[in-house]
C-alpha positions as a Python dict, from the first residue, in 0.01 Angstrom:
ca = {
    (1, 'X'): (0, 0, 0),
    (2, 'X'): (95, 338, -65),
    (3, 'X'): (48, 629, 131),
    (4, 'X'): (-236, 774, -31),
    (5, 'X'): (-458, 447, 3),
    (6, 'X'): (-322, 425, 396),
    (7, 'X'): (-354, 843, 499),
    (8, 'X'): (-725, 960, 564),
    (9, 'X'): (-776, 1287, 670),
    (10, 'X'): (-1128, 1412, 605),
    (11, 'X'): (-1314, 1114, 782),
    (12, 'X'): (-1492, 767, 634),
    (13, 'X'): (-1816, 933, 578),
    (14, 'X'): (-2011, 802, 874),
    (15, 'X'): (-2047, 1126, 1017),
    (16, 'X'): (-2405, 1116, 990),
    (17, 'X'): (-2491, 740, 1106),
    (18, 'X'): (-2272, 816, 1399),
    (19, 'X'): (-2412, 1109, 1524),
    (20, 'X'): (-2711, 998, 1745),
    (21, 'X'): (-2435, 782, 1938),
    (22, 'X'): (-2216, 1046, 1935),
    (23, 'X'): (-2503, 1251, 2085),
    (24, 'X'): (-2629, 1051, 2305),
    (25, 'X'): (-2285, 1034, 2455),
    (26, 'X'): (-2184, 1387, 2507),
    (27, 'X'): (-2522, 1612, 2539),
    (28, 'X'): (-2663, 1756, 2822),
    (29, 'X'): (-3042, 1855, 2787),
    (30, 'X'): (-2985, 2079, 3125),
    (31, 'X'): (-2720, 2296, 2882),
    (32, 'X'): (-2918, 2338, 2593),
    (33, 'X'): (-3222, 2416, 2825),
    (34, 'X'): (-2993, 2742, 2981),
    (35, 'X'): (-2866, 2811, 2600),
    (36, 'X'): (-3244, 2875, 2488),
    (37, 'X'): (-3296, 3105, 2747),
    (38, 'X'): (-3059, 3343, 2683),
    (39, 'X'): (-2751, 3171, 2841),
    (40, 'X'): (-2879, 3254, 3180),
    (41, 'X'): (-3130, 3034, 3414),
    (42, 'X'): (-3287, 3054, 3716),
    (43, 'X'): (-3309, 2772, 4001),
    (44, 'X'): (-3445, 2776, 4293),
    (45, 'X'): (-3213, 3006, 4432),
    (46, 'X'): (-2921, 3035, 4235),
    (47, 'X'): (-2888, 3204, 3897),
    (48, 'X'): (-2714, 3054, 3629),
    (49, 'X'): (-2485, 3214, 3378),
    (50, 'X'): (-2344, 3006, 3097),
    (51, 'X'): (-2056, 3171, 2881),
    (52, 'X'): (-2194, 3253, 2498),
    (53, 'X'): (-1895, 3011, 2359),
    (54, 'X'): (-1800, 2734, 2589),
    (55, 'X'): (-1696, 2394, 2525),
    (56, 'X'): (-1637, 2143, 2225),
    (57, 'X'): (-1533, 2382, 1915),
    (58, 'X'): (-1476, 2241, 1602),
    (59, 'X'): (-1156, 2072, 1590),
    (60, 'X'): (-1273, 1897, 1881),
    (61, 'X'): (-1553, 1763, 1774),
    (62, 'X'): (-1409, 1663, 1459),
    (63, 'X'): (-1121, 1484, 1624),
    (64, 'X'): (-1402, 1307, 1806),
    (65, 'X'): (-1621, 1163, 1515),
    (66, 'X'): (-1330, 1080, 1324),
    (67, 'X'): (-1232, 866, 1614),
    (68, 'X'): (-1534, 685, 1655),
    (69, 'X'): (-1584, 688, 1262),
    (70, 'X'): (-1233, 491, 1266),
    (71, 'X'): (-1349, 245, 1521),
    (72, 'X'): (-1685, 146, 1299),
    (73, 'X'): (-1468, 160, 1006),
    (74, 'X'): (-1196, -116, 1103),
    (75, 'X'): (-1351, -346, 1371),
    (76, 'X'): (-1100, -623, 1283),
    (77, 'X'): (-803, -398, 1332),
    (78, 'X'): (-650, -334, 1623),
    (79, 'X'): (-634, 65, 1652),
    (80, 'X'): (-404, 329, 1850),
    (81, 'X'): (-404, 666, 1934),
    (82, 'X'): (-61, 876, 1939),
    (83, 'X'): (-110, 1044, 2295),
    (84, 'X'): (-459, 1186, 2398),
    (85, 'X'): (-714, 1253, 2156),
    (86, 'X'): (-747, 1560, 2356),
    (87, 'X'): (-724, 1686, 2720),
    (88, 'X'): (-1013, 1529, 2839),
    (89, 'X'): (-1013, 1215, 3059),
    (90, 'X'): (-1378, 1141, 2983),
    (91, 'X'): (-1349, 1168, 2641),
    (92, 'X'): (-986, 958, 2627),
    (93, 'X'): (-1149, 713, 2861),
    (94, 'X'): (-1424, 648, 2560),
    (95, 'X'): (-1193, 605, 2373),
    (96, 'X'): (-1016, 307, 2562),
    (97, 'X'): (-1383, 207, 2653),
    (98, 'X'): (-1413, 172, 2232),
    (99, 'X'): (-1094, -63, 2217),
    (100, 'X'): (-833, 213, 2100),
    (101, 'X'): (-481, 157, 2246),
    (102, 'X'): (-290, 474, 2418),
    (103, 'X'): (55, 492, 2314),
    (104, 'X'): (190, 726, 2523),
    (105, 'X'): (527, 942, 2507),
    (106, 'X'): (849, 935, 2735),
    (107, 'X'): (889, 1266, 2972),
    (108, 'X'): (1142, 1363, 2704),
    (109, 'X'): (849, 1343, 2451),
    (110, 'X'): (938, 1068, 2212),
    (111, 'X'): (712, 832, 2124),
    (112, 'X'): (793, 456, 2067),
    (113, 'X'): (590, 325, 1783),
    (114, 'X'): (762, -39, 1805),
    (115, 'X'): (422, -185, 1870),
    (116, 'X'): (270, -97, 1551),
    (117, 'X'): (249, -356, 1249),
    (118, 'X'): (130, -228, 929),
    (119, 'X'): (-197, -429, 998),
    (120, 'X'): (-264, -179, 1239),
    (121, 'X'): (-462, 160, 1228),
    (122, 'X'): (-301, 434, 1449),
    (123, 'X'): (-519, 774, 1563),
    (124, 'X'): (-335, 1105, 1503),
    (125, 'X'): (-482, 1358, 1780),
    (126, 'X'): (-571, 1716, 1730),
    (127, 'X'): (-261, 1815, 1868),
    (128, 'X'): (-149, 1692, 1550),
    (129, 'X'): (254, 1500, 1579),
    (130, 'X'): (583, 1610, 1511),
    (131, 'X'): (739, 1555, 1178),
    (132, 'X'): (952, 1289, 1248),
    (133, 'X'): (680, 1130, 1429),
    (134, 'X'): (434, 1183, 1098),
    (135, 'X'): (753, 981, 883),
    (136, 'X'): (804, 724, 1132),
    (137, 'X'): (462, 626, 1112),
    (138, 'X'): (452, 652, 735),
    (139, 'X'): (787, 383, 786),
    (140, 'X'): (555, 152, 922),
    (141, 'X'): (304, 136, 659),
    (142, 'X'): (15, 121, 914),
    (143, 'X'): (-371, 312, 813),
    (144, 'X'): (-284, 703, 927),
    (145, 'X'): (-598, 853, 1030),
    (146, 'X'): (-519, 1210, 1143),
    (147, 'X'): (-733, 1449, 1325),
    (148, 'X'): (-508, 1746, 1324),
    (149, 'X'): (-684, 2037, 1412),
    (150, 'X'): (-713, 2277, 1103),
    (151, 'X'): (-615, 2592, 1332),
    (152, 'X'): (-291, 2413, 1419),
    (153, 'X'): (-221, 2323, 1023),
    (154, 'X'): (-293, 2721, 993),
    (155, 'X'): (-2, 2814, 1230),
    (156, 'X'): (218, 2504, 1101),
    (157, 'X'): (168, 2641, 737),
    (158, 'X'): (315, 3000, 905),
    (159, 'X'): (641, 2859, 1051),
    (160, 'X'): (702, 2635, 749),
    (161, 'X'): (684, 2989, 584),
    (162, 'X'): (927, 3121, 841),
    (163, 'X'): (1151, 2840, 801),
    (164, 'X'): (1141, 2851, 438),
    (165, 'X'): (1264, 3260, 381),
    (166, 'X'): (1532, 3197, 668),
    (167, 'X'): (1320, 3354, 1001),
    (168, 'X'): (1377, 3176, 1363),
    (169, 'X'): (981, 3085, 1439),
    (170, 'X'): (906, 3226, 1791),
    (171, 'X'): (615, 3027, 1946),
    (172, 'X'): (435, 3134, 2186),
    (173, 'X'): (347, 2787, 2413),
    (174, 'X'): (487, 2555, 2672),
    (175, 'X'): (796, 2330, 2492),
    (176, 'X'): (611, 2040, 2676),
    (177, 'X'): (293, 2027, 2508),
    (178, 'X'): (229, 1858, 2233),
    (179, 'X'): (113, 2091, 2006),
    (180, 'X'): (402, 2345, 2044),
    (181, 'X'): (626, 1988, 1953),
    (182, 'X'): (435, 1929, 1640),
    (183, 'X'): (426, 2340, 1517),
    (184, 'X'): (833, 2339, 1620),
    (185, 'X'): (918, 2059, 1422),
    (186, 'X'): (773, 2209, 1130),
    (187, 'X'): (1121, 2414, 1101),
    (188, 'X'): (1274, 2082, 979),
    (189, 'X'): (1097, 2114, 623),
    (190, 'X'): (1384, 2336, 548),
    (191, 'X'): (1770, 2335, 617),
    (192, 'X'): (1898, 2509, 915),
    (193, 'X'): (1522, 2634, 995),
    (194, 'X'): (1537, 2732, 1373),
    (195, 'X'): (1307, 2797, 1660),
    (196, 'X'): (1265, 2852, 2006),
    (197, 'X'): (962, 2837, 2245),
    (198, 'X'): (883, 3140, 2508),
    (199, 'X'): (627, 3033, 2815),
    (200, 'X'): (444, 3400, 2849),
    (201, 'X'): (530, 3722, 2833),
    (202, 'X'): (751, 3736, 3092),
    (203, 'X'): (1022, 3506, 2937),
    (204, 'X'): (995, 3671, 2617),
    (205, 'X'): (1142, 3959, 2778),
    (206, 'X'): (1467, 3771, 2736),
    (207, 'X'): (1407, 3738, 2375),
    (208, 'X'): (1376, 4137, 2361),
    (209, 'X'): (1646, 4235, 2591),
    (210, 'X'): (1863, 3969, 2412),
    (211, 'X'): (1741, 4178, 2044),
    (212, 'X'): (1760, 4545, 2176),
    (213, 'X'): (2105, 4469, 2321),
    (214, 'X'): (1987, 4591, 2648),
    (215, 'X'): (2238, 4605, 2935),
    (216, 'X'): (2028, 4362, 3125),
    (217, 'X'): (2029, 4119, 2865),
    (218, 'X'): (2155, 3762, 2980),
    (219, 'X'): (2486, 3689, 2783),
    (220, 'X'): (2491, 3429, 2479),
    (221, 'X'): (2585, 3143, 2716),
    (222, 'X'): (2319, 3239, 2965),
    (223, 'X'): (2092, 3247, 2669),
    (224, 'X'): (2183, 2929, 2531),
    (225, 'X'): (2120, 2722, 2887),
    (226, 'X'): (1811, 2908, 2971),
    (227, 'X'): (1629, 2807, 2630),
    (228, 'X'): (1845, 2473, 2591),
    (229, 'X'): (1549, 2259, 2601),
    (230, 'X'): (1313, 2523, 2424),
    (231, 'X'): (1554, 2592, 2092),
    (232, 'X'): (1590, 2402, 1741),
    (233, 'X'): (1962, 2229, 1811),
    (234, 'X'): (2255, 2501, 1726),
    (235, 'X'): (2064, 2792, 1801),
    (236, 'X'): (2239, 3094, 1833),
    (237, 'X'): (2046, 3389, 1962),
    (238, 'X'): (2373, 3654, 1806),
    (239, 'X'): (2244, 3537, 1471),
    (240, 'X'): (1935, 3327, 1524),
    (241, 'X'): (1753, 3619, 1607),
    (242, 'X'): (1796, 3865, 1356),
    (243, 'X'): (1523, 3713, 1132),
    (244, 'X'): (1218, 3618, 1389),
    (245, 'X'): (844, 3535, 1293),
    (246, 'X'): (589, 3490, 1551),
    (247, 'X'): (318, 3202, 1564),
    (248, 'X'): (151, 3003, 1843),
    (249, 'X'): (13, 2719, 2021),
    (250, 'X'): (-332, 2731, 1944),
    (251, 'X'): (-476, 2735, 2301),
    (252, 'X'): (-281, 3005, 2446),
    (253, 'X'): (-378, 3336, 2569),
    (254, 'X'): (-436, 3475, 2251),
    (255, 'X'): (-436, 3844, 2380),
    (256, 'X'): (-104, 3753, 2535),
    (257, 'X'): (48, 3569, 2194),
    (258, 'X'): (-29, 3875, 1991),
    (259, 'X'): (119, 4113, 2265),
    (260, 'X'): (414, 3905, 2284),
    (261, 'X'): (496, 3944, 1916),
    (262, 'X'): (441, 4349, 1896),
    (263, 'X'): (703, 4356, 2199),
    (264, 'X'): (958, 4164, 2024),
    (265, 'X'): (902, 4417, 1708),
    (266, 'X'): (897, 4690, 1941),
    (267, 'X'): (1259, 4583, 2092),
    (268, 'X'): (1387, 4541, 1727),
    (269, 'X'): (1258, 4891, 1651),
    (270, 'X'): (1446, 5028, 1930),
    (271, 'X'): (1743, 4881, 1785),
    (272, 'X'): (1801, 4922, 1440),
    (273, 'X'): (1470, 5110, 1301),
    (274, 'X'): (1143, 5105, 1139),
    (275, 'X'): (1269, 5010, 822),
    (276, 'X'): (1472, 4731, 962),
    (277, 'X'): (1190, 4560, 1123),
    (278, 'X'): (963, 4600, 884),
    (279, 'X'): (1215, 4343, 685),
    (280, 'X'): (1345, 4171, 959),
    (281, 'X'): (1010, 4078, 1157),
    (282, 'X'): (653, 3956, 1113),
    (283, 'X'): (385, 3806, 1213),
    (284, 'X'): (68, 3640, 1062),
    (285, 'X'): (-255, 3540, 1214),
    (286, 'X'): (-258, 3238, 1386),
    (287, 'X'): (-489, 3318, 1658),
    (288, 'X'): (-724, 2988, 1713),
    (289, 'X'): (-1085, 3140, 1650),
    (290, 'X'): (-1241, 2894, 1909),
    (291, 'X'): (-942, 2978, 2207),
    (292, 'X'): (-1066, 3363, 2051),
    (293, 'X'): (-1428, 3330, 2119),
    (294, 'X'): (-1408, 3141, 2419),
    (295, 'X'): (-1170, 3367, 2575),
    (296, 'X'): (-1385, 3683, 2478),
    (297, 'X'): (-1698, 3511, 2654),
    (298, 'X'): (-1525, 3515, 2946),
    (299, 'X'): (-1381, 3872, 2915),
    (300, 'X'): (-1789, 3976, 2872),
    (301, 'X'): (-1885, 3803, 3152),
    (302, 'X'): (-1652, 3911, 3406),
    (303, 'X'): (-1807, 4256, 3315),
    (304, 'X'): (-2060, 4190, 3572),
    (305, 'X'): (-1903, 3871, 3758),
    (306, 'X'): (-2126, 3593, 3895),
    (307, 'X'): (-2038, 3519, 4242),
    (308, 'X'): (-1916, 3196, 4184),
    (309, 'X'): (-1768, 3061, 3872),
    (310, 'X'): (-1739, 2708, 3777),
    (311, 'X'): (-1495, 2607, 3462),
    (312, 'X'): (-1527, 2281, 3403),
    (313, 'X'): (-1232, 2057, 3188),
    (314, 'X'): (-909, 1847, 3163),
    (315, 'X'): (-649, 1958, 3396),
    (316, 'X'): (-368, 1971, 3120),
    (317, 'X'): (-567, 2111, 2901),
    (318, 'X'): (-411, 2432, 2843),
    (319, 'X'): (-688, 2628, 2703),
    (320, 'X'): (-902, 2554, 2956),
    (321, 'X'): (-645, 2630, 3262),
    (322, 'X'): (-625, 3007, 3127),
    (323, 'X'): (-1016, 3015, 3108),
    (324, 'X'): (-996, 2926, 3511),
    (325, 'X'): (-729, 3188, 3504),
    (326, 'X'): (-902, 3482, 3340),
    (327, 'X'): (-1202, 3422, 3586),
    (328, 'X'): (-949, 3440, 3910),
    (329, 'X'): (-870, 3764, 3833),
    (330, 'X'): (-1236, 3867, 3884),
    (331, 'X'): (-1439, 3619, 4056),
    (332, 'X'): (-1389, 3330, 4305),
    (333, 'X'): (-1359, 3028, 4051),
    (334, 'X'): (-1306, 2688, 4090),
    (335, 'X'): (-1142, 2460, 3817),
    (336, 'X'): (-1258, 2108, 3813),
    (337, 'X'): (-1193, 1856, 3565),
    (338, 'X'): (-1536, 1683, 3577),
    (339, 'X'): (-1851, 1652, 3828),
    (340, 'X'): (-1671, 1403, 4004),
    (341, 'X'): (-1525, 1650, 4234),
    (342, 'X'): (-1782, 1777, 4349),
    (343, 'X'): (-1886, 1577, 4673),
    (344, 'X'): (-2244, 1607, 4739),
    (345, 'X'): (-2269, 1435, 5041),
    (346, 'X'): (-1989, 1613, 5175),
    (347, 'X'): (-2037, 1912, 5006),
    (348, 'X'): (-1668, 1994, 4927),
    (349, 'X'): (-1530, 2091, 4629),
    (350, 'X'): (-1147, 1974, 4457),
    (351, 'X'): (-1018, 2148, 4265),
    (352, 'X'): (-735, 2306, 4110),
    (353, 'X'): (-579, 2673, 4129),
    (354, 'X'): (-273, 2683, 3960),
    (355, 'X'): (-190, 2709, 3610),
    (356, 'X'): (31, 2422, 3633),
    (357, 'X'): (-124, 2113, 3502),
    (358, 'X'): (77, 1923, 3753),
    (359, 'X'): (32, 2135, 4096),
    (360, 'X'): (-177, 1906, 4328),
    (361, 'X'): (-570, 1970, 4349),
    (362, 'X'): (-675, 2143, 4689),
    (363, 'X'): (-1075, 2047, 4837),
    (364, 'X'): (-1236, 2377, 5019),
    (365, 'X'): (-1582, 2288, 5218),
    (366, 'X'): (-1857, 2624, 5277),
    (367, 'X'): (-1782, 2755, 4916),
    (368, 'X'): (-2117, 2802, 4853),
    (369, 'X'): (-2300, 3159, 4973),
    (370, 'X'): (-2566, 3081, 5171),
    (371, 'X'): (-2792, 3303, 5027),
    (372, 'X'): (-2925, 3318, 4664),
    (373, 'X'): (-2608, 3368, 4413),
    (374, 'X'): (-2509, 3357, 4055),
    (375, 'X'): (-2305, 3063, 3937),
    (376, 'X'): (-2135, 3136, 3603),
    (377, 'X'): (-2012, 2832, 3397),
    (378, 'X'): (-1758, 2779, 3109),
    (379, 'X'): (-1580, 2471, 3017),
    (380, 'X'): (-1282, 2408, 2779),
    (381, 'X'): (-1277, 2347, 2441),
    (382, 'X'): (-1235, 1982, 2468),
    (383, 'X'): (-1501, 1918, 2768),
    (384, 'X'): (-1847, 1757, 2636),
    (385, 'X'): (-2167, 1940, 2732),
    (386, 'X'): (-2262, 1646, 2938),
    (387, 'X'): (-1942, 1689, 3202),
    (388, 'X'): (-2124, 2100, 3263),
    (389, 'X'): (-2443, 1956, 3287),
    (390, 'X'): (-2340, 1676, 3533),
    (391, 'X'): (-2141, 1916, 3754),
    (392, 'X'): (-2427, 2178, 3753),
    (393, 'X'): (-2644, 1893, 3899),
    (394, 'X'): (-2460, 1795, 4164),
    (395, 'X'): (-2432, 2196, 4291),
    (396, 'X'): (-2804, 2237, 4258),
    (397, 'X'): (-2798, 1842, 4482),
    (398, 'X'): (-2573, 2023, 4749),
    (399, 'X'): (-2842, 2349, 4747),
    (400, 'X'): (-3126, 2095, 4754),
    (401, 'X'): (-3310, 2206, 4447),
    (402, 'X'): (-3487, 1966, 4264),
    (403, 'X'): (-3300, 1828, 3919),
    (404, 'X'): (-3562, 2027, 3643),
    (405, 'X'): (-3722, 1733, 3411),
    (406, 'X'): (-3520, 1902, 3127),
    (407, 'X'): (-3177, 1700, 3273),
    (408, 'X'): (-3358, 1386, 3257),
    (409, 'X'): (-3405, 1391, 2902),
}
């Protein structure tokens, strides 16, 4: 077989005779029932606010059908998926529930594909995988189904661009994640492509001082160790960063990703000119539309912030940690991966409250007002509308307010 009778990228065309499943699986009456009524609900005596753009976006959800749409397509094969389909342990645990195999990556981030027989069918995830990864797995000769998010083939089209007219890519995104991998591998299309991957904008302050040459800037072996694990091998920030281009991992702060890269211009400006930059810099849009929207719904709600606020999704998944985040700033808000920590009997709460995907959960008891409140609710772009439904019951459980015949549907 060649590779264009073992790659599929646009699905099997059993979107449609999967969706009632698919529906049945991951929608929540109780949402849909606040959604008609003007995203905000009354009961008994709490008020409920539901972001205008929450949850599932597209790339999600295609990701999703295309994984079940593999499963009813190859029910002899045996079938893997290349990390998490996304950051969701509900919807991962489907998928192991469905048969697919997890092959999971070292802390280093390789994977080890030695499992896999060209008999096999293996699941790219919307994270899409690095390049090396993609040609390792074309080695093997197994059926590629890959559910690459189009938003992150958007930004990898960018720093193939960069890589191609000699710019260093600057991502904005954590070197960890598996996106940022995949969109900094990209560089390798073209010899001697560079990157290098900046957390926030805090550590792209290096970057500029490093580019205006200012006297606090770290010197080039400083440079070197601090990024040695966040750089394309070689670089060199006294040349390496002459040329830059700005992109980003999809689920960042996109406010944050777009001031990043009009900071770094700004420090080239300061050093050798307008005109300079204007050759010597740039940046396209690769702001994720979904992460956008989801982001602003947030931003409108904390206008007039509910008393409570509830986001509700993976705890590594990064867009939905800087949801959580935006809504500390202005609210008391509780991140929780599913309704499952929510303890109704107890009527505690765990939860997590920094941005760290890895800092330990902490359980608070009493964090309910006593009194009639607003709850607001969001949830991240990979968390079904059945895991907000399912926590919103158990709240209303704790307040004892009768479950509305709407979430028994």
């Amino acid at each position: 077989m060649t590779i264009e009778q073992t790659y599929f990228r646009k699905g099997f065309g059993l979107k449609k005779e999967l969706k009632p499943i698919i529906d049945s699986e991951y929608h929540s009456a109780l949402v849909e029932r606040i959604r008609s009524q003007g995203y905000t609900d009354v009961f008994g005596d709490v008020t409920v606010r539901l972001a205008q753009e929450f949850g599932f976006c597209y790339g999600v959800d295609r990701a999703v059908d295309y994984a079940y749409e593999t499963v009813h397509k190859f029910p002899d094969k045996t079938i893997y998926l290349v990390g998490e389909i996304i950051h969701n342990p509900h919807v991962n645990g489907r998928m192991t529930e469905m048969g697919i195999r997890f092959i999971y990556a070292n802390p280093d981030g390789v994977f080890d594909f030695g499992v896999l027989t060209p008999h096999d069918v293996v699941i790219m995830p919307a994270f899409g995988v690095t390049l090396h990864d993609f040609e390792a797995l074309s080695n093997i000769g197994c059926i590629m189904v890959d559910t690459t998010c189009g938003s992150v083939l958007h930004v990898w089209k960018r720093v193939d661009k960069y890589a191609q007219d000699g710019f260093t890519a600057v991502i904005h995104g954590k070197h960890t994640h598996e996106e940022s991998r995949a969109t900094a591998s990209q560089v390798n299309k073209h010899k001697g492509g560079k990157f290098i991957i900046v957390r926030d904008m805090a550590e792209s302050e290096l970057i500029r001082d490093y580019i205006s040459d200012a006297p606090s800037k770290l010197s080039r072996e400083a440079f070197i160790e601090h990024f040695a694990t966040k750089t394309s091998p070689g670089f060199d920030p006294d040349t390496d960063l002459l040329h830059v281009g700005v992109a980003n991992q999809t689920t960042m702060l996109a406010k944050e990703s777009l001031a990043i890269g009009w900071a770094i211009h700004a420090s080239m400006v300061e050093r050798f000119g307008d005109e300079h930059a204007s050759t010597h810099f740039r940046s396209f849009g690769t702001i994720c539309s979904a992460t956008q929207e989801r982001q602003d719904a947030v931003a409108d709600m904390m206008q007039q912030p509910p008393d409570v606020m509830l986001v509700i999704g993976g705890y590594n998944s990064s867009n939905t940690n800087h949801l959580a985040h935006l809504c500390q700033k202005h609210t008391r808000t509780f991140h929780v991966e599913d309704a499952d920590c929510i303890d109704v009997a107890r009527g505690t709460i765990r939860h997590k409250i920094e941005l760290d995907p890895h800092s330990p959960e902490v359980t608070d008891s009493d964090w309910l007002p006593e009194g009639p409140f607003q709850l607001g609710l969001t949830a991240g772009a990979s968390t079904p509308n059945n895991k907000i439904g399912e926590a919103l019951l158990k709240i209303l459980e704790i307040r004892g307010i009768e479950a509305p015949a709407e979430a028994e549907a």
